[in-house]
C-alpha angles and dihedrals in degrees: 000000000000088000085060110040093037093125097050093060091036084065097043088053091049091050094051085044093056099043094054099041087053096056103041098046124079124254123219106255095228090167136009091228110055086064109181101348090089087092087070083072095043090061116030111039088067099045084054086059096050086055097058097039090052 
């Protein structure tokens, strides 16, 4: 089973990883305005380009 669902699990383990990762690390404080949601940058322009790349 595990020979033919690795990657399945590969990209479980990367997720956890990530969002972990995302959340324990600390982020730059470009403003003091934008607060946390500069963890929306921190996530998803990279997964954007991810996306273009793939």
């Amino acid at each position: 089973m595990v020979k033919k669902h690795w990657w399945k699990i590969l990209a479980v383990v990367l997720l956890v990883y990530t969002c972990s990762y995302g959340f324990y690390v600390k982020v730059p404080r470009l403003d003091d305005r934008m607060g946390e949601s500069i963890r929306n940058f921190f996530f998803h322009v990279p997964m954007w380009f991810a996306m273009m790349i793939l």
